[in-house]
GUSE-133088 format. One record per residue: residue in one letter; residue number from 1; x, y, z of N, C-alpha, C in turn. Coordinates in nm, 4 decimals, always signed. Example, Ala and Ser with C-alpha at 12.3 -4.5 7.8 and 13.67 -1.06 7.14 Angstrom:
BEGIN
node residu:a, num:1, nX:+1.3190, nY:-0.5690, nZ:+0.7800, caX:+1.2300, caY:-0.4500, caZ:+0.7800, cX:+1.3200, cY:-0.3300, cZ:+0.7800
node residu:s, num:2, nX:+1.2850, nY:-0.2250, nZ:+0.7080, caX:+1.3670, caY:-0.1060, caZ:+0.7140, cX:+1.2900, cY:+0.0030, cZ:+0.7870
//
This chain:
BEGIN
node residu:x, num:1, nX:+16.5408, nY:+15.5949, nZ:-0.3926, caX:+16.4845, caY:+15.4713, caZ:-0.3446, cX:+16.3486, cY:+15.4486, cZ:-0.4115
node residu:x, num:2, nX:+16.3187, nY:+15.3291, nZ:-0.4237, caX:+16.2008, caY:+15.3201, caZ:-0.5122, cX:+16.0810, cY:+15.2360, cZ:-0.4168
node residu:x, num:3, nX:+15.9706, nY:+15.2892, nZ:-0.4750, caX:+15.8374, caY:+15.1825, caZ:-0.3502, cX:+15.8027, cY:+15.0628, cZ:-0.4252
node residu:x, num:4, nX:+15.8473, nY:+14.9396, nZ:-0.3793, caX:+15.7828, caY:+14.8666, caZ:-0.3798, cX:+15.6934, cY:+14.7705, cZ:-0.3292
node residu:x, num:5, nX:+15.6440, nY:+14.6170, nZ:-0.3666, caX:+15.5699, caY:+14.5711, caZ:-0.3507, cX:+15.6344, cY:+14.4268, cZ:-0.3538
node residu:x, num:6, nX:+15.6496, nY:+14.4045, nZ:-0.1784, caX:+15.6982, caY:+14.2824, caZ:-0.1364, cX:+15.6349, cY:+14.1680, cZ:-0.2160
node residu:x, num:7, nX:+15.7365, nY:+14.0731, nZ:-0.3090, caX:+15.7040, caY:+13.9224, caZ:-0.3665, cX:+15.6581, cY:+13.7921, cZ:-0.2951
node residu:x, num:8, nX:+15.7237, nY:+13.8099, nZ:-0.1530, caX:+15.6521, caY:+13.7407, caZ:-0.0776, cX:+15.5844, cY:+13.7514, cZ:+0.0290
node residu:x, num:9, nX:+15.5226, nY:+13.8583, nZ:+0.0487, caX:+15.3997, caY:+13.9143, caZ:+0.1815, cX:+15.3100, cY:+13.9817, cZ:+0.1138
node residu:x, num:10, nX:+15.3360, nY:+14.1150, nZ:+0.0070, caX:+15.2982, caY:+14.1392, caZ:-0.0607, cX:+15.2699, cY:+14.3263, cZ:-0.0052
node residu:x, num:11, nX:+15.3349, nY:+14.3204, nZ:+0.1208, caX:+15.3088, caY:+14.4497, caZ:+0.1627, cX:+15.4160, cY:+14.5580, cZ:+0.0716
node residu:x, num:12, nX:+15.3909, nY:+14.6968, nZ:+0.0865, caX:+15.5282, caY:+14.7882, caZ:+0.0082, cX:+15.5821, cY:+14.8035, cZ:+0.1438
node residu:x, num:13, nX:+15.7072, nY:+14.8800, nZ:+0.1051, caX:+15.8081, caY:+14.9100, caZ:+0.1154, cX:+15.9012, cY:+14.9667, cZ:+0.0338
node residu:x, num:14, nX:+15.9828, nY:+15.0736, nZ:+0.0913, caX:+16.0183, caY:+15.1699, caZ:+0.0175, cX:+16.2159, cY:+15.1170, cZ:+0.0092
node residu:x, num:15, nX:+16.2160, nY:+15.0090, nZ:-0.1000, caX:+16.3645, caY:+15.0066, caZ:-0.1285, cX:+16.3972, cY:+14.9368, cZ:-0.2743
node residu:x, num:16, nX:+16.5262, nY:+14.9112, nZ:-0.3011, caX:+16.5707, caY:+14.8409, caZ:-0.4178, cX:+16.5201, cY:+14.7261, cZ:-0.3940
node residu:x, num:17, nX:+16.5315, nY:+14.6237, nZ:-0.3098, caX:+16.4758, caY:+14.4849, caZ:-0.2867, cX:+16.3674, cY:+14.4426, cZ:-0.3542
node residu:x, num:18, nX:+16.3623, nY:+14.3081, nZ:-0.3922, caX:+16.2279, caY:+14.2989, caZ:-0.3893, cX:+16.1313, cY:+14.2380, cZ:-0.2912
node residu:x, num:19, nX:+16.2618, nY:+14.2016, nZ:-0.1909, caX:+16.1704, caY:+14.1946, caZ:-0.0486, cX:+16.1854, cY:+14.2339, cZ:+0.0490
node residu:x, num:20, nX:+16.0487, nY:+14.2660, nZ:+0.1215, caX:+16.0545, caY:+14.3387, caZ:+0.2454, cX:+16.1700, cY:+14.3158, cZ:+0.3465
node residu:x, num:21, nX:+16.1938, nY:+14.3950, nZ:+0.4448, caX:+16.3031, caY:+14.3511, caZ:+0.5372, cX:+16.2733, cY:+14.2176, cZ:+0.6122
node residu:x, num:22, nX:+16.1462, nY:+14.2391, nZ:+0.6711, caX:+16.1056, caY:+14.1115, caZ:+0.7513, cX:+16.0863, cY:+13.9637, cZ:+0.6494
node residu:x, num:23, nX:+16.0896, nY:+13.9706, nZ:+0.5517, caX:+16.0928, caY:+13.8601, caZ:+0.4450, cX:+16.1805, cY:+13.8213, cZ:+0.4400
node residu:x, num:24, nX:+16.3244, nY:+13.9048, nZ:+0.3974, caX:+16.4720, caY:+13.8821, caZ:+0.3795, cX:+16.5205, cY:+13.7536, cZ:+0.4629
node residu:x, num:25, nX:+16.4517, nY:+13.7639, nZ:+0.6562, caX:+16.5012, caY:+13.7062, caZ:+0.6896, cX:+16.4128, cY:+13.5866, cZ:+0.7030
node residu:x, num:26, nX:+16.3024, nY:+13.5518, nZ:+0.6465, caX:+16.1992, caY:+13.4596, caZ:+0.6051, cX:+16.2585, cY:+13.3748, cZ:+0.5090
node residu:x, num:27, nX:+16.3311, nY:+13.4485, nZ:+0.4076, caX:+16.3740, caY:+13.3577, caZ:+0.2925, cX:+16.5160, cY:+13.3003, cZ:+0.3483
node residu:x, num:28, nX:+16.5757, nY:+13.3814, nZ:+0.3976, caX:+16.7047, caY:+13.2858, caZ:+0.4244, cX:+16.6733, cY:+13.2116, cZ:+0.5059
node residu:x, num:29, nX:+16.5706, nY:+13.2211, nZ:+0.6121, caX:+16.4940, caY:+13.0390, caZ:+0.6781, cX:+16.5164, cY:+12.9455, cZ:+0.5900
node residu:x, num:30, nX:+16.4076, nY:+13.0294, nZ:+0.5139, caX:+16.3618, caY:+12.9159, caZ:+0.4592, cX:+16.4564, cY:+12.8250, cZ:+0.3147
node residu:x, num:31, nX:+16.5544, nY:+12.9171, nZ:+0.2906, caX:+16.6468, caY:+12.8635, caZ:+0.2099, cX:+16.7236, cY:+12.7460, cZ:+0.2459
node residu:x, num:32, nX:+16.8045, nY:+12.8105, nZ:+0.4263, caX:+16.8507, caY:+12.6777, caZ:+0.4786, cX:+16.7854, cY:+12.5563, cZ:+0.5309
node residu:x, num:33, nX:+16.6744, nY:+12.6215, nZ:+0.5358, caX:+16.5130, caY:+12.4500, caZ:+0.5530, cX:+16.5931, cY:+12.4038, cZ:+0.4109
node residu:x, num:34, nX:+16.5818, nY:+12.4500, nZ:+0.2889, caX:+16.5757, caY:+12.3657, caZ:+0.1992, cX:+16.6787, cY:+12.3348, cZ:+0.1513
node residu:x, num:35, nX:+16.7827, nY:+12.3725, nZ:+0.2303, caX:+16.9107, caY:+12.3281, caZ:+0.1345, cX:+16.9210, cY:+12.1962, cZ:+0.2742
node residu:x, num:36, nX:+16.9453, nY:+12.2000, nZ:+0.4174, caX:+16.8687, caY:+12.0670, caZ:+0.5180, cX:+16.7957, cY:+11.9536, cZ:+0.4143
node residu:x, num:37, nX:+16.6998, nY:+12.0075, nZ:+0.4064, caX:+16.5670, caY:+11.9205, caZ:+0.3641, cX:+16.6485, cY:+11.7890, cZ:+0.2303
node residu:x, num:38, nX:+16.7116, nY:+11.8812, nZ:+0.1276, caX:+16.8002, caY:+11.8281, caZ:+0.0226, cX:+16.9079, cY:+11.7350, cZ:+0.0428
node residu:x, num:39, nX:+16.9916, nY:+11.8148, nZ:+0.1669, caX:+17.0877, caY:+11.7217, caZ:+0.1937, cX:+17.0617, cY:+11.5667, cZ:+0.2780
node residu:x, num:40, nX:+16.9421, nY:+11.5658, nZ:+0.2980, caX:+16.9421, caY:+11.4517, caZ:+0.4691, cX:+16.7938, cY:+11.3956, cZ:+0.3777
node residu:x, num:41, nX:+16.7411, nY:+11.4476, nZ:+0.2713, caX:+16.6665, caY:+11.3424, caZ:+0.2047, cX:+16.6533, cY:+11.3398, cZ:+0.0641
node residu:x, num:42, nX:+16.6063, nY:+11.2143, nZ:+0.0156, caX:+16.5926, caY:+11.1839, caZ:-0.1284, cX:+16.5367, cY:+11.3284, cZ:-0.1889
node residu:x, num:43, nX:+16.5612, nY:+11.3459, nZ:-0.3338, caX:+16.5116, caY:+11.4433, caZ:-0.3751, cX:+16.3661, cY:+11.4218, cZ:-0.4465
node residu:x, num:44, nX:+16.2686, nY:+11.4617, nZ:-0.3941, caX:+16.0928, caY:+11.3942, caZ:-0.4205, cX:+16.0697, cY:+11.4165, cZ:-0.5660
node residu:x, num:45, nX:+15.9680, nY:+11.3258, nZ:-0.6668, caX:+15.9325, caY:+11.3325, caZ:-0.7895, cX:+15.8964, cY:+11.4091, cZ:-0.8153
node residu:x, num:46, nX:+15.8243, nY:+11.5758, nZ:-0.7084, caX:+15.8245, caY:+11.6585, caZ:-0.8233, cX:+15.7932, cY:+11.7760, cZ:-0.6808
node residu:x, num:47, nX:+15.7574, nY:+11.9126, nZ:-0.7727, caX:+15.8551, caY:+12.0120, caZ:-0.7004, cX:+15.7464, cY:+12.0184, cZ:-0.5433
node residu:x, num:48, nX:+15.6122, nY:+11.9868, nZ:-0.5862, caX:+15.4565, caY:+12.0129, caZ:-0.4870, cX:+15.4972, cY:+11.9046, cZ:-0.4066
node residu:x, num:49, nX:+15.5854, nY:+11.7972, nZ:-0.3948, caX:+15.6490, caY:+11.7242, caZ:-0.2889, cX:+15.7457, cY:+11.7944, cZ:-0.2556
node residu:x, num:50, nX:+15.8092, nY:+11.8197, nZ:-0.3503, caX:+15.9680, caY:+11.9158, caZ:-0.2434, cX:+15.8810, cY:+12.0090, cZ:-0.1574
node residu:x, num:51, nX:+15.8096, nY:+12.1227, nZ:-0.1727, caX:+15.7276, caY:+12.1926, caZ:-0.1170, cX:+15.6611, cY:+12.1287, cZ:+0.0189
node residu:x, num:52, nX:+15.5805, nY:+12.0466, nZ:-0.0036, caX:+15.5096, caY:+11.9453, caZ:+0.1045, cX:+15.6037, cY:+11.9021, cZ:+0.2238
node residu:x, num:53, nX:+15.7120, nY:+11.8521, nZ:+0.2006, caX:+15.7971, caY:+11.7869, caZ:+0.2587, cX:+15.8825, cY:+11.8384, cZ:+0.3354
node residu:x, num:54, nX:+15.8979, nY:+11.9756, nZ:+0.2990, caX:+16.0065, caY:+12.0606, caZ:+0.3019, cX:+15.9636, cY:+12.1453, cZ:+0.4432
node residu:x, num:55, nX:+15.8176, nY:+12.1795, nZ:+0.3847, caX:+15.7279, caY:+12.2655, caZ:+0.4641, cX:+15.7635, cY:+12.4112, cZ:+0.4415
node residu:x, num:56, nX:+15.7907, nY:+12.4395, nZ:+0.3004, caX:+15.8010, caY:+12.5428, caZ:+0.2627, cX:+15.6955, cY:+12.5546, cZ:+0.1599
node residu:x, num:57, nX:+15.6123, nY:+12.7101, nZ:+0.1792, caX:+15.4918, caY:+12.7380, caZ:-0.0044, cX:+15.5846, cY:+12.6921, cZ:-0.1019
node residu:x, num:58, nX:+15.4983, nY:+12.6244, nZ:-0.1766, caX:+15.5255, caY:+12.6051, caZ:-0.2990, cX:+15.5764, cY:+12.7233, cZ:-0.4420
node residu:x, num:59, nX:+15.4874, nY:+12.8723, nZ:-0.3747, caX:+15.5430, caY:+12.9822, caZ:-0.4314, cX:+15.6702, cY:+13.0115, cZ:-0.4253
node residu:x, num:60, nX:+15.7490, nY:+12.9897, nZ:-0.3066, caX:+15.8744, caY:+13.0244, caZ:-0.2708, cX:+15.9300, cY:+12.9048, cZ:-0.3159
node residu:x, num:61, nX:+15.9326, nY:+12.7839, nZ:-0.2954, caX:+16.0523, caY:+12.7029, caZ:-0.3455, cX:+16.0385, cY:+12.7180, cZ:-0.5159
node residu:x, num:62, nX:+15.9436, nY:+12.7542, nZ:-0.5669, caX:+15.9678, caY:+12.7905, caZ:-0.7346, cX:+16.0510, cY:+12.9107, cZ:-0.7564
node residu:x, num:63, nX:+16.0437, nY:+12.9945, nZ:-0.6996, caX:+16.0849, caY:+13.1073, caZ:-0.6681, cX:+16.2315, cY:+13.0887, cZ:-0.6642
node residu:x, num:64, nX:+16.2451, nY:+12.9739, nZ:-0.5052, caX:+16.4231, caY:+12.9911, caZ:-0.4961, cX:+16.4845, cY:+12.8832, cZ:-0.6241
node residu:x, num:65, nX:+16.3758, nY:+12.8249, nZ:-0.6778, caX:+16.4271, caY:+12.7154, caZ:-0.8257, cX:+16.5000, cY:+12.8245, cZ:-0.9406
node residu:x, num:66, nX:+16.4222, nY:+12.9468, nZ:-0.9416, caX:+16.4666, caY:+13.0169, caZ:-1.0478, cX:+16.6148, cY:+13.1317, cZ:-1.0269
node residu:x, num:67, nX:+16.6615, nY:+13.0812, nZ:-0.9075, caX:+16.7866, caY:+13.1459, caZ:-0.8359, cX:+16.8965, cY:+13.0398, cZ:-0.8873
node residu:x, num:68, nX:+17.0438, nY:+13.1124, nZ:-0.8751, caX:+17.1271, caY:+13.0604, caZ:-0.9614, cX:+17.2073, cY:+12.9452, cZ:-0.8568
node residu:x, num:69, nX:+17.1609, nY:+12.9808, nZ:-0.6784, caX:+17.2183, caY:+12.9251, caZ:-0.5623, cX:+17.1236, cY:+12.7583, cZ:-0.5734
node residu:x, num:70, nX:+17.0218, nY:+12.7652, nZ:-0.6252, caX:+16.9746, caY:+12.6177, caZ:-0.6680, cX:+16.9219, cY:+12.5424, cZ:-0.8047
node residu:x, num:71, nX:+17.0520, nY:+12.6640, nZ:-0.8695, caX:+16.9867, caY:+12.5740, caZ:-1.0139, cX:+17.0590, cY:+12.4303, cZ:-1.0161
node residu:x, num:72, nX:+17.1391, nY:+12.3920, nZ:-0.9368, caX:+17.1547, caY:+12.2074, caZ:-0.9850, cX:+16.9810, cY:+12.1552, cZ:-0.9145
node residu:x, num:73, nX:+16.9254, nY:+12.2265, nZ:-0.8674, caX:+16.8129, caY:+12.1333, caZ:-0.7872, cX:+16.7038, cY:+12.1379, cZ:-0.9178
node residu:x, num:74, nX:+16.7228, nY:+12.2240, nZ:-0.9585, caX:+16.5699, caY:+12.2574, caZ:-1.0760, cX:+16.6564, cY:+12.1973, cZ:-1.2219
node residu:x, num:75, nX:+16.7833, nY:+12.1477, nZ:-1.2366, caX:+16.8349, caY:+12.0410, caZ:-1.3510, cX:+16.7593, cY:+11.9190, cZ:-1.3065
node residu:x, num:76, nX:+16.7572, nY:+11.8943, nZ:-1.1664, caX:+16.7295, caY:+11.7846, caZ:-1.1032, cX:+16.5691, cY:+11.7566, cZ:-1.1535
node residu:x, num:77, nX:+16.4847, nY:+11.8588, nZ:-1.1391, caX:+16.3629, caY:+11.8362, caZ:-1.1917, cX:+16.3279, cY:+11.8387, cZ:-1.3646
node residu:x, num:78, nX:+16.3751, nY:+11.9094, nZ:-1.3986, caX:+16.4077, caY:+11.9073, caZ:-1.5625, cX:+16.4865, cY:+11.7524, cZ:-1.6641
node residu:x, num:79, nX:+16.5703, nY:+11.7004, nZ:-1.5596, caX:+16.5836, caY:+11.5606, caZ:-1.6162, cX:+16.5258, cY:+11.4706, cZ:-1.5895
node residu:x, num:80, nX:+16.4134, nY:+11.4592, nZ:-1.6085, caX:+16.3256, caY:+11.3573, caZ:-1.5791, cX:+16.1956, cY:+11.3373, cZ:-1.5103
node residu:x, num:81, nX:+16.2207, nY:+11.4635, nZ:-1.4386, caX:+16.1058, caY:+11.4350, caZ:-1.3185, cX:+15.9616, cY:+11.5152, cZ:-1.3570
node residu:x, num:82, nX:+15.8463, nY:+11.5269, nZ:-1.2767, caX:+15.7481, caY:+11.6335, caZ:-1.2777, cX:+15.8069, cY:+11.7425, cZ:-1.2446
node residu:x, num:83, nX:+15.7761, nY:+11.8741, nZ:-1.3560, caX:+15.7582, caY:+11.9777, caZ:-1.3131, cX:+15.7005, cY:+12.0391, cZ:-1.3572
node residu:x, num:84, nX:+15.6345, nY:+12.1350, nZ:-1.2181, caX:+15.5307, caY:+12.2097, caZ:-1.2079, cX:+15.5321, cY:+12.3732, cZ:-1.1767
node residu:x, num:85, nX:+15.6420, nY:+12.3797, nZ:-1.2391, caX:+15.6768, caY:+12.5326, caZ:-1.2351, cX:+15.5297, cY:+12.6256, cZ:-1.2774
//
């Protein structure tokens, strides 16, 4: 098992993950906030509105942009829109 250093709290912990246990279930919140947030509204001009709007850090929705479960959302910003990756 290896120690690391939680990506989004920033505390260690001693596993393969790169996030803590109590994060794990932080991000899947906050994943289905944003997959909600996507479906039931327009998609905003750029990502510091998706963030704003969403009411998710802006660290984490870049974060879940670079995941393969929302890459149509980050095409979405790449054709056209601001981004502020």
């Amino acid at each position: 098992m290896k120690f690391n250093k939680c990506i989004r709290c920033g505390c260690f912990f001693s596993s393969e993950d790169s996030l803590c246990p109590n994060c794990q279930t932080k991000d899947e919140i906050d994943k289905v906030t944003l997959r909600n947030y996507i479906s039931n509204n327009d998609i905003p001009s750029n990502i510091e509105n998706l963030a704003l709007n969403s009411g998710i850090e802006l660290k984490n929705v870049n974060r879940y942009l670079q995941t393969e479960e929302f890459s149509d959302l980050k095409k979405n910003f790449n054709n056209g829109f601001n981004i502020s990756l």
